[in-house]
C-alpha positions as CSV (number, residue, x, y, z in Angstrom):
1,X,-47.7,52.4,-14.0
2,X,-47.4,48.9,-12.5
3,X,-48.3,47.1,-16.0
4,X,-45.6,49.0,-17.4
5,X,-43.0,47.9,-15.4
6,X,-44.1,44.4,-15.7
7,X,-43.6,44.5,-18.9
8,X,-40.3,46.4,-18.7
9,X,-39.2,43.2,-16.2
10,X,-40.7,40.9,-18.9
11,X,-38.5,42.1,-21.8
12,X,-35.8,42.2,-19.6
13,X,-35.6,38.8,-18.4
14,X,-36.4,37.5,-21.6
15,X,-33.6,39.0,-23.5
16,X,-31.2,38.0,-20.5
17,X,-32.5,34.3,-21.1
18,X,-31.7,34.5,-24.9
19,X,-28.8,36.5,-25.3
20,X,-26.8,33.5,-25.3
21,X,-28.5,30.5,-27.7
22,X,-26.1,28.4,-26.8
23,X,-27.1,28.7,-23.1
24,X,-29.7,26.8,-21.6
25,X,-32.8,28.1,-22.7
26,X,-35.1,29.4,-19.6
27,X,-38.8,29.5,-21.3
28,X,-38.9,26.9,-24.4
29,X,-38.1,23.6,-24.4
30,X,-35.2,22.4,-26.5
31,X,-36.3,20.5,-29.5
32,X,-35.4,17.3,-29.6
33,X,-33.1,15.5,-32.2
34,X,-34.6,12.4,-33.9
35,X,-33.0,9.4,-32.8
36,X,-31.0,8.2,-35.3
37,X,-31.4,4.5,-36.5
38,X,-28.3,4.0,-38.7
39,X,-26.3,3.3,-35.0
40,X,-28.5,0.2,-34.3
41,X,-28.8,-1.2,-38.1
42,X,-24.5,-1.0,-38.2
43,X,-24.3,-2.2,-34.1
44,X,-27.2,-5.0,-35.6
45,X,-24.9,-5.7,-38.7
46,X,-21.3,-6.4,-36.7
47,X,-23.0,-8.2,-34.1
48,X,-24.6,-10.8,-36.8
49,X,-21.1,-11.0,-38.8
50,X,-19.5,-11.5,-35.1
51,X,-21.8,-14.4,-34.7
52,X,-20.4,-16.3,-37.9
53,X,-22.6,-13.7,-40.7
54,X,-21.4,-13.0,-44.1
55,X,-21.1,-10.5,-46.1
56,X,-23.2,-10.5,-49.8
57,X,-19.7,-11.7,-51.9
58,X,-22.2,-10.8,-54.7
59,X,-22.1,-7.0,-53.5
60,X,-18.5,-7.4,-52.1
61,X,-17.8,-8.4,-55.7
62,X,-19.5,-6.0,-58.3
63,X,-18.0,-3.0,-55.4
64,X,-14.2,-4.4,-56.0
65,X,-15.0,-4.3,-60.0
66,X,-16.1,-0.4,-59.5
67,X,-13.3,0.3,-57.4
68,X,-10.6,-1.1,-59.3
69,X,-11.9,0.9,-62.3
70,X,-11.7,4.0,-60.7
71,X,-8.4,3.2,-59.1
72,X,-7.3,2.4,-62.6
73,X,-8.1,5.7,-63.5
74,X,-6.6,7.7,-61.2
75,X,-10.1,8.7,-59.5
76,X,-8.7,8.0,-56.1
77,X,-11.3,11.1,-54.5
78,X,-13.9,9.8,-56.2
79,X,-13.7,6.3,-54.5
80,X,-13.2,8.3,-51.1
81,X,-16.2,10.1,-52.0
82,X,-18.1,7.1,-52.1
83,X,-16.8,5.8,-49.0
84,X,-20.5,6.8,-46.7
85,X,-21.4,5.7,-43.3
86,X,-24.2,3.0,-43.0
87,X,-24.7,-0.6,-43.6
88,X,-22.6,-0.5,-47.0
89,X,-19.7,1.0,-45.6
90,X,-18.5,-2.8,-44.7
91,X,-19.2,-3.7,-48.0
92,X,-17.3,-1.0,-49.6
93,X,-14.0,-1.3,-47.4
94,X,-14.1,-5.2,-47.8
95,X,-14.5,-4.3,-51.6
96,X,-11.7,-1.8,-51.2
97,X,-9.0,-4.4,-49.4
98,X,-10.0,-6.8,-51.9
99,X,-8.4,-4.4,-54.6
100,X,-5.0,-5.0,-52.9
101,X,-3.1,-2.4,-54.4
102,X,-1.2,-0.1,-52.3
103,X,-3.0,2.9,-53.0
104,X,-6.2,1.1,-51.9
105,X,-4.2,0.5,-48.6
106,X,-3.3,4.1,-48.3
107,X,-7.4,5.4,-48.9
108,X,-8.0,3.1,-45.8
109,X,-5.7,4.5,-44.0
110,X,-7.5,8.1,-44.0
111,X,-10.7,6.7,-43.1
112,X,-9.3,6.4,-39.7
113,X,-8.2,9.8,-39.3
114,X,-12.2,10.7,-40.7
115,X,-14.6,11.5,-38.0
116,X,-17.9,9.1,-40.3
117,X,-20.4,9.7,-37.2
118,X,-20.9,11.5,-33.8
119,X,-22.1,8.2,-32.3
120,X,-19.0,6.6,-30.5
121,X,-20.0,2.8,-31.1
122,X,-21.0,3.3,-34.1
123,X,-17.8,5.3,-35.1
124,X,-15.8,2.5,-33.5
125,X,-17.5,-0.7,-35.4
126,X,-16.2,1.7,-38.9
127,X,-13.0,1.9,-37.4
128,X,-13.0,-2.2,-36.8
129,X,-14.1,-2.1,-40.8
130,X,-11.1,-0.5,-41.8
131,X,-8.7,-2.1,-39.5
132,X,-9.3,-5.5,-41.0
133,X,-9.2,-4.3,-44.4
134,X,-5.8,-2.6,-43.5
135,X,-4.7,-6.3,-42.1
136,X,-5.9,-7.9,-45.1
137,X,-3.7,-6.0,-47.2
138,X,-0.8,-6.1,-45.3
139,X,-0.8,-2.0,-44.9
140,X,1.4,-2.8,-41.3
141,X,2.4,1.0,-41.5
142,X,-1.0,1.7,-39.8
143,X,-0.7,0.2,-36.7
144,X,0.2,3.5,-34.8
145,X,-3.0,4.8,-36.3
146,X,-5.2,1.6,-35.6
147,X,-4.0,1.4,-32.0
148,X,-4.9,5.6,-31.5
149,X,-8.3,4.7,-32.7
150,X,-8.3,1.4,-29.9
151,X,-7.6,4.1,-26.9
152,X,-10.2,6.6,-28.6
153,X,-13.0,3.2,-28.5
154,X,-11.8,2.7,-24.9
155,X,-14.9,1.1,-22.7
156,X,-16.8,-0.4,-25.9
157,X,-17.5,-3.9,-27.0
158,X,-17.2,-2.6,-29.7
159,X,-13.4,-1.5,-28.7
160,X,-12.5,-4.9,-28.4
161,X,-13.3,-6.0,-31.6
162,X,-11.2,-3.0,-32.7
163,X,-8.5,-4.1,-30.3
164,X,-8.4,-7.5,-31.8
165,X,-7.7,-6.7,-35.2
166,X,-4.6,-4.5,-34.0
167,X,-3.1,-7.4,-31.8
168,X,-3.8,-9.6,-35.1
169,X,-1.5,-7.1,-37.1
170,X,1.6,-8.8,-38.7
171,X,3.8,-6.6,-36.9
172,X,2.0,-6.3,-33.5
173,X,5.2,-7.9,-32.0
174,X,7.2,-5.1,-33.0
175,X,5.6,-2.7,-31.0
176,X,5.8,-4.0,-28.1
177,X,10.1,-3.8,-28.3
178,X,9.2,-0.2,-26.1
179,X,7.0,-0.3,-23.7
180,X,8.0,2.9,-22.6
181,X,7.2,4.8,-25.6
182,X,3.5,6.1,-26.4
183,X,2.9,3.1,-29.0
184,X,4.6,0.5,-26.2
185,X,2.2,1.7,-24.0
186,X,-1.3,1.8,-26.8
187,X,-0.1,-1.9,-27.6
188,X,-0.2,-3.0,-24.2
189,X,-3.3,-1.3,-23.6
190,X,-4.6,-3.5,-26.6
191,X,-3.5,-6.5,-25.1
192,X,-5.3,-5.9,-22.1
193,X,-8.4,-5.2,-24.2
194,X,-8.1,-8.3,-25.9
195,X,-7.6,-10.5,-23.3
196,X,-10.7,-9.0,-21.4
197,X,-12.7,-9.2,-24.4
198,X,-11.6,-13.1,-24.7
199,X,-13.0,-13.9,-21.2
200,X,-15.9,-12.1,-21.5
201,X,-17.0,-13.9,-24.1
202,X,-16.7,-10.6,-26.4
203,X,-14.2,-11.7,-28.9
204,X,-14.0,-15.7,-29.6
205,X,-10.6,-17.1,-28.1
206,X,-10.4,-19.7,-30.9
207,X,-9.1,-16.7,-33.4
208,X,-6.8,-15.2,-31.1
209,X,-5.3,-18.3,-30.8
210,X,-5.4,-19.1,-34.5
211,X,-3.6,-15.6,-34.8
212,X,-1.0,-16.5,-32.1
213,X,-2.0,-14.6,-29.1
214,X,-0.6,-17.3,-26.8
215,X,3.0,-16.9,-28.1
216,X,2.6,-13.3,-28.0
217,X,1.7,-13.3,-24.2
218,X,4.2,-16.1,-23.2
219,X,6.9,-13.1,-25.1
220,X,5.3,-10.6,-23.3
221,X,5.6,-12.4,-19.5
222,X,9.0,-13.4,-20.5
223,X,10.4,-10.4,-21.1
224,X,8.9,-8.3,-18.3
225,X,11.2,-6.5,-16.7
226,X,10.1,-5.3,-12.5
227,X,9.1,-1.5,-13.5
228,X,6.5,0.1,-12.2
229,X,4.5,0.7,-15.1
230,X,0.5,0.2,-14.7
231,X,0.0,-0.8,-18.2
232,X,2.7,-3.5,-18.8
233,X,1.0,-4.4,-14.8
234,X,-2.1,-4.5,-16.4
235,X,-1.3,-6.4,-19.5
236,X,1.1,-9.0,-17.4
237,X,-2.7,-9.4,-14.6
238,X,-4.7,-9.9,-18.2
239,X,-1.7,-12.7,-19.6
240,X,-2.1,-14.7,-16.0
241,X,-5.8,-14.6,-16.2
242,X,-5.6,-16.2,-19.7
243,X,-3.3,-19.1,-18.8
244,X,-5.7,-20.3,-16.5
245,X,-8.8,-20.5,-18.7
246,X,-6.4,-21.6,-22.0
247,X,-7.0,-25.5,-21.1
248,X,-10.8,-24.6,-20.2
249,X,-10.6,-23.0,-23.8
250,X,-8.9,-25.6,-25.6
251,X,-11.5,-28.3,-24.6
252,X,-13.8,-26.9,-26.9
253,X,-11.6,-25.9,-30.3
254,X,-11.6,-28.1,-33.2
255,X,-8.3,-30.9,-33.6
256,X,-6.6,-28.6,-36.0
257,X,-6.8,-25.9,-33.2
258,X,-6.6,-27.5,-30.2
259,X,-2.7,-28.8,-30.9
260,X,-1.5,-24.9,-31.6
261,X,-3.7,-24.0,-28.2
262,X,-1.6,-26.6,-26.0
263,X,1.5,-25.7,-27.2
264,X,0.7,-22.1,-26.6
265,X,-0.1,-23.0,-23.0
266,X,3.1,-25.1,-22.3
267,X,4.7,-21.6,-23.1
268,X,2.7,-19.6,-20.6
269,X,3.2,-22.5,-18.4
270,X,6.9,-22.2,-18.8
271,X,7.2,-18.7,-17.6
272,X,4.2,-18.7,-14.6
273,X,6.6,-19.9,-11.7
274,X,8.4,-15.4,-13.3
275,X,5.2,-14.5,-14.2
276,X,4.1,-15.1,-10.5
277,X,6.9,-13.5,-8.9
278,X,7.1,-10.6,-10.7
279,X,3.1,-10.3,-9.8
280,X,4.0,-10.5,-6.0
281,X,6.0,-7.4,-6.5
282,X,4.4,-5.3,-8.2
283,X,1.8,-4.1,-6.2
284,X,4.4,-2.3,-4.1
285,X,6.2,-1.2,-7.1
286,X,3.2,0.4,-8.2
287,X,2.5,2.5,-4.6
288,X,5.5,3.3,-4.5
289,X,5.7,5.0,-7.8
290,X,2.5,6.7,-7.3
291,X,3.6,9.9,-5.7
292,X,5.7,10.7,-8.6
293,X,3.2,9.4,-10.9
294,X,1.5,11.8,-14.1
295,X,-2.0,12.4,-13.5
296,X,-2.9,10.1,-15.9
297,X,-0.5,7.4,-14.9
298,X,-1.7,7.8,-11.3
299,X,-5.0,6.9,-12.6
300,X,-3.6,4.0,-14.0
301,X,-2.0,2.5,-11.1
302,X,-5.4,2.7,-8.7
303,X,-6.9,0.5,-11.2
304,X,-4.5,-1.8,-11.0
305,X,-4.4,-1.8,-7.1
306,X,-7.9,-2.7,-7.2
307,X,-7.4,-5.4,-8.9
308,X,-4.8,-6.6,-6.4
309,X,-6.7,-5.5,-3.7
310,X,-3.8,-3.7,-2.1
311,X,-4.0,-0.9,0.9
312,X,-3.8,1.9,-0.5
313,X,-4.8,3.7,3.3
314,X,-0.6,5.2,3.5
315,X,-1.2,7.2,0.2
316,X,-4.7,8.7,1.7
317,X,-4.5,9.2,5.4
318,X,-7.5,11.8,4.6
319,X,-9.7,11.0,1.9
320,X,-8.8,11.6,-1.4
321,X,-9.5,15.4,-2.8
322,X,-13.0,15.5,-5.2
323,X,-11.0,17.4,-7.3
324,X,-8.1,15.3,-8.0
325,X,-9.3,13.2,-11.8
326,X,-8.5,10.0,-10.3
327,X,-10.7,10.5,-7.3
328,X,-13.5,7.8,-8.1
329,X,-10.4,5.3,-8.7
330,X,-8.9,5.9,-5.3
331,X,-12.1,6.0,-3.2
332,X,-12.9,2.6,-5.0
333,X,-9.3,1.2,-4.0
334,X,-10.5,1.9,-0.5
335,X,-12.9,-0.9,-0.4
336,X,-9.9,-3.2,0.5
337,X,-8.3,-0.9,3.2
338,X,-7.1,-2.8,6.3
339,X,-7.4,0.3,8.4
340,X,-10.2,0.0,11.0
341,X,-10.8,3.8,10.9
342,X,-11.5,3.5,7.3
343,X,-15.6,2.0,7.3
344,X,-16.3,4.6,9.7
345,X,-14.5,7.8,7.9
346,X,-16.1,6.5,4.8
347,X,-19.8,6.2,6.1
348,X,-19.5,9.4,8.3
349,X,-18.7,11.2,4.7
350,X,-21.6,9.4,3.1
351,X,-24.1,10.2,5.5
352,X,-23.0,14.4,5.2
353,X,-23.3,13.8,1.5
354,X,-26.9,12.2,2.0
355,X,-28.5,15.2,3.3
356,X,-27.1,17.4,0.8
357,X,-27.1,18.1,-3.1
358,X,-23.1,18.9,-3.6
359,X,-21.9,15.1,-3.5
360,X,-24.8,13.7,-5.4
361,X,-22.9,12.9,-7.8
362,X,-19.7,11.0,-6.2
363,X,-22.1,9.7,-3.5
364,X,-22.7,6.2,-5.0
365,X,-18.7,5.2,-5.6
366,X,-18.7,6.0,-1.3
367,X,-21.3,3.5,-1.4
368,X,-19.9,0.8,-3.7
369,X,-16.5,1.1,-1.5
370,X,-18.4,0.4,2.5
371,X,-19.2,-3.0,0.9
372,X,-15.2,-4.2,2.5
373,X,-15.8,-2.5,5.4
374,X,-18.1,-4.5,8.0
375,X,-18.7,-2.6,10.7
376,X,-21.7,-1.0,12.4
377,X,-21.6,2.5,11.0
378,X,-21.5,1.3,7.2
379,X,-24.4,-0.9,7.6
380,X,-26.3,1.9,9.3
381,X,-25.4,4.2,6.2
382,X,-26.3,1.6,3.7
383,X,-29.5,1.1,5.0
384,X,-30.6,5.0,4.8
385,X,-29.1,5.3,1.5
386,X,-31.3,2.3,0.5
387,X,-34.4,4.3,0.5
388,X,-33.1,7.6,-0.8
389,X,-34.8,9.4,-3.6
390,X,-32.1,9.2,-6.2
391,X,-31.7,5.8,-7.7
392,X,-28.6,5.8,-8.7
393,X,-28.0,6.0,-4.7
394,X,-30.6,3.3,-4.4
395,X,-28.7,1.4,-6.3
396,X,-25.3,1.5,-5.4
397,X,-26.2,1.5,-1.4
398,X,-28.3,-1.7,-2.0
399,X,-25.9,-3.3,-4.1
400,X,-23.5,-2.9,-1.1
401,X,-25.1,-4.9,1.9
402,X,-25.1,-8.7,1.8
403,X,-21.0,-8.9,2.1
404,X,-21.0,-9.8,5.2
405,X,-22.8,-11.1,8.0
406,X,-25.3,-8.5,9.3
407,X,-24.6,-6.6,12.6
408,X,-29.1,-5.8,12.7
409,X,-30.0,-9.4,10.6
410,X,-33.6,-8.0,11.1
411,X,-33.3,-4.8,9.5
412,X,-31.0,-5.7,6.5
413,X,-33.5,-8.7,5.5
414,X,-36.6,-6.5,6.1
415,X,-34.8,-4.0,4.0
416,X,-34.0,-6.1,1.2
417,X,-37.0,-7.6,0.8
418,X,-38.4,-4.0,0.6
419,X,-35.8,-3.1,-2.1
420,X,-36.7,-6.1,-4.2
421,X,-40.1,-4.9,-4.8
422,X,-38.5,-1.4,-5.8
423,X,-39.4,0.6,-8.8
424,X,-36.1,0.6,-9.9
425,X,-35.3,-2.6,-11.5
426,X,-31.4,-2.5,-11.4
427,X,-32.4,-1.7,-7.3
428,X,-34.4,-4.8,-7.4
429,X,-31.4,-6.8,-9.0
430,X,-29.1,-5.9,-6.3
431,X,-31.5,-6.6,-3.5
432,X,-32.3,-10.4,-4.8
433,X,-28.3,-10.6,-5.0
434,X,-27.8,-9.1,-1.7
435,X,-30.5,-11.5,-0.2
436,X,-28.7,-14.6,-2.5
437,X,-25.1,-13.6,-0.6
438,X,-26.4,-14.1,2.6
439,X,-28.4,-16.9,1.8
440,X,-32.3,-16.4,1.3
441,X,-33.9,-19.5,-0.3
442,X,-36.0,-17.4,-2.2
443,X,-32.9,-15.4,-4.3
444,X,-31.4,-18.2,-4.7
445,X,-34.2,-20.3,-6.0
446,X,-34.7,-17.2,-8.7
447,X,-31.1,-17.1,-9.5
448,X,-31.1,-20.5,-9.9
449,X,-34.3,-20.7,-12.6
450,X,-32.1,-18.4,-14.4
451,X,-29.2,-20.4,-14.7
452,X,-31.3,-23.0,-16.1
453,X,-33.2,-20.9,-18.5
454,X,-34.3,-22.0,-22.0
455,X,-33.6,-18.7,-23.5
456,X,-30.1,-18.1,-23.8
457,X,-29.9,-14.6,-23.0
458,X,-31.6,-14.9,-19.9
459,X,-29.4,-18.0,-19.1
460,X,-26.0,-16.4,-19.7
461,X,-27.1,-13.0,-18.1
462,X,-27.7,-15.2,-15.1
463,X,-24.4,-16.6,-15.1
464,X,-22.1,-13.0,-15.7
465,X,-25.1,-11.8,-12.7
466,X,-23.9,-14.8,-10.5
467,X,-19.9,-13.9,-10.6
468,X,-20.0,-9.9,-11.0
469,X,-22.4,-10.1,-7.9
470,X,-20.4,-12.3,-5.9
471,X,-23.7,-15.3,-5.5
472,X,-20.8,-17.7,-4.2
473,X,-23.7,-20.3,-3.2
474,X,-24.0,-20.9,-6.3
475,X,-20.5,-22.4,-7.7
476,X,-21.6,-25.6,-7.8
477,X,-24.3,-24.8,-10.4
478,X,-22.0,-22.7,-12.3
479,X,-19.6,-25.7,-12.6
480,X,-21.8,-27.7,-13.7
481,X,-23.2,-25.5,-16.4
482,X,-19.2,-25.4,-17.1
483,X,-19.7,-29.0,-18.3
484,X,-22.4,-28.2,-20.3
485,X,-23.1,-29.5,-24.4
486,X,-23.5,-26.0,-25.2
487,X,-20.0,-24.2,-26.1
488,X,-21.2,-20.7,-25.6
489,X,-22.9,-21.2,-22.5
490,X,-19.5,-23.7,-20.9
491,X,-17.3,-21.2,-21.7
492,X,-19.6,-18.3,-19.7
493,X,-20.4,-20.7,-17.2
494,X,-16.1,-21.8,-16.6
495,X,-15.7,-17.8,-17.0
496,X,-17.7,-17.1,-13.7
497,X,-16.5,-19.8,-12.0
498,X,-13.2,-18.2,-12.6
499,X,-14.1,-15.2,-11.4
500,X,-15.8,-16.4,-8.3
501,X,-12.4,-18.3,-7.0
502,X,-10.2,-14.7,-8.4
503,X,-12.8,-12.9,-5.6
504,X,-12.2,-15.7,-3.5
505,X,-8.7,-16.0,-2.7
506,X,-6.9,-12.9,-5.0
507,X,-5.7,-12.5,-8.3
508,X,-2.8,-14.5,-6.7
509,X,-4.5,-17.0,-5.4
């Protein structure tokens, strides 16, 4: 009797595992989908035209020929039809803007309502496809339409790019006249994007500037008006952050350039002394507005009190609820509390989220924010974290010792040089940078080979390694690298440099 109601049980639990397919699966192993390569090839193919590539004209060409036939013809499915994902699909739109007519401006248009690919960067570099082939013929009625796709590639490189052909749109300026109104607010958001991917070395300054993005943000700081919007706070951080690197910029555009590049930075120049007054303010603005704030708009205004690095302890006197969608942003805004209860109520909820499996997950963004808060307890907490299992608290809890000056010097540096032997080889990045911030000859003899790297890769990872880490020994090599022949790695090197003062004295400063 007992096989039989083993194999009753069997059948039972097997038929509970399966009755759902969409359900994890208890017993088999789901099979794996093949990796597909036509993500990389189009990524490989944007990248190389972003560097100065071309296009084959010769396919470009003999595509506009077949196209305009079929236009002629009436056979506007037919081209749409053709229109596929993969490597050609540049070629085709390029062939397709060429055309000019409007009805090749309105098949364009579609392509960015059409879903071409589940990959998201890949889906994006498309979109970037069609929005220049839209600006290329003038097709200005798709800018509401370009700048949905911008928010949709939000967090990208690749978004950038996509950003970048919106804010070149003829009629950018126009919608900007609202900044309250959804397409106000997707244009600002673009402006932002832009000006990131302009420092970061993303999107090459020299054809914002050809396209006027100077003017644009001189109009754009002009006009501001003191609300206690995050976006237009955002945008107006972004347009401040670009007038100081313009003249770093300019030294390195060609004469016909370099004439519309100064005159662009007298304008921001003429409206910094209201551009830095209305900055002063709007921190408070901001806090103010946030109990009233939508979700989403809440969101919005912890990012941008980050980047003030304003205390933020009056809208939390508890921490923040895990369930609230913004909680990440606020916990991270508590990095630059002024309370003194704050490093303590922060490490004490870190270490009951160590010992147990429920705040995994938001465990690291504790981490990340006890790097402004020296005191006794955060260190203690870092230091255990260090050598958890999970490596994603590894890494976050190593990547936040070395701000200040150790209250156990013993244990942090045995720690660290424990870490940098780690398995983990982001962990091992953040303990060389953690020894570098307090010093160690040895992290910053390693960081230094790297600034002075042959390769170029590992010589401008080394530089965006040196700021985003906070390596403030080494300033003086990064201004000299700022000096350097090289265009590409003076503007990273200048870029750093930036950033290093920004963390330094404020955004203010």
């Amino acid at each position: 009797m007992l096989w039989v109601f083993l194999t009753v049980a069997a059948i039972g639990l097997f038929w509970l595992g399966y009755r759902n397919p969409y359900r994890r699966r208890w017993l088999l192993p789901r099979r794996v989908a093949p990796r597909s390569t036509t993500t990389a090839a189009v990524d490989r193919q944007h990248r190389h035209l972003l560097a100065g590539g071309r296009l084959g004209e010769t396919a470009v060409t003999a595509t506009a020929a077949h196209f305009k036939e079929l236009l002629r013809g009436g056979r506007v499915l037919e081209v749409e039809r053709e229109l596929q994902p993969g490597v050609g699909f540049a070629v085709q739109v390029r062939a397709l803007a060429s055309v000019g007519t409007p009805e090749a401006g309105k098949l364009l248009e579609r392509q960015l309502a059409r879903k071409h690919t589940q990959d998201p960067v890949e889906q994006t570099w498309y979109w970037a496809d069609v929005a220049a082939g839209l600006r290329h013929l003038h097709h200005t009625v798709a800018l509401p339409a370009v700048l949905r796709c911008v928010d949709a590639a939000a967090g990208l490189p690749a978004g950038a790019v996509l950003a970048a052909e919106a804010v070149a749109f003829p009629n950018f300026a126009t919608a900007l006249r609202d900044l309250r109104s959804p397409l106000g607010r997707a244009a600002l958001r673009a402006v932002a994007t832009v000006c990131r991917g302009c420092r970061d070395g993303t999107i090459d300054p020299a054809c914002m500037l050809r396209a006027g993005l100077g003017d644009l943000l001189a109009n754009l700081s002009e006009s501001a008006l003191p609300d206690p919007d995050p976006w237009l706070t955002a945008a107006v951080v972004e347009v401040e952050r670009v007038f100081r690197r313009l003249g770093r910029w300019a030294e390195h555009l060609g004469d016909d350039l370099r004439a519309a590049a100064e005159n662009q930075g007298v304008r921001l120049f003429l409206s910094s002394a209201h551009r830095a007054e209305w900055l002063r303010g709007a921190a408070g603005r901001l806090l103010a507005r946030f109990p009233a704030a939508a979700t989403d708009e809440q969101a919005a205004i912890l990012r941008c009190a980050y980047e003030f690095r304003a205390d933020v302890t009056h809208l939390f006197p508890h921490l923040p609820d895990p369930r609230s969608p913004w909680w990440a942003d606020a916990v991270r805004c508590l990095t630059w509390s002024k309370s003194p209860a704050a490093g303590p109520v922060l490490a004490a909820q870190a270490s009951r989220w160590l010992g147990s499996h429920r705040g995994r997950g938001r465990l690291p963004h504790l981490l990340a924010a006890l790097r402004g808060h020296p005191c006794a307890e955060a260190e203690s907490v870092l230091l255990r974290a260090a050598f958890g299992t999970d490596p994603d608290t590894r890494r976050a809890a190593t990547a936040s010792l070395g701000w200040w000056p150790p209250h156990d010097p013993a244990a942090v540096m045995r720690a660290l040089r424990v870490l940098r032997t780690d398995t983990d080889s982001e962990t091992r990045t953040a303990a060389v940078s953690a020894l570098a911030r307090l010093g160690e000859r040895a992290a910053l003899a390693e960081l230094s080979a790297g600034l002075c790297a042959e390769e170029p890769a590992v010589q401008h990872a080394t530089i965006a390694r040196v700021a985003a880490d906070g390596v403030s020994w080494l300033w003086p090599d990064l201004q000299e690298l700022a000096e350097s022949g090289d265009r590409e790695t003076a503007l990273a090197a200048s870029e750093a440099a930036a950033q290093l003062r920004e963390q330094a004295l404020g955004l203010t400063g």
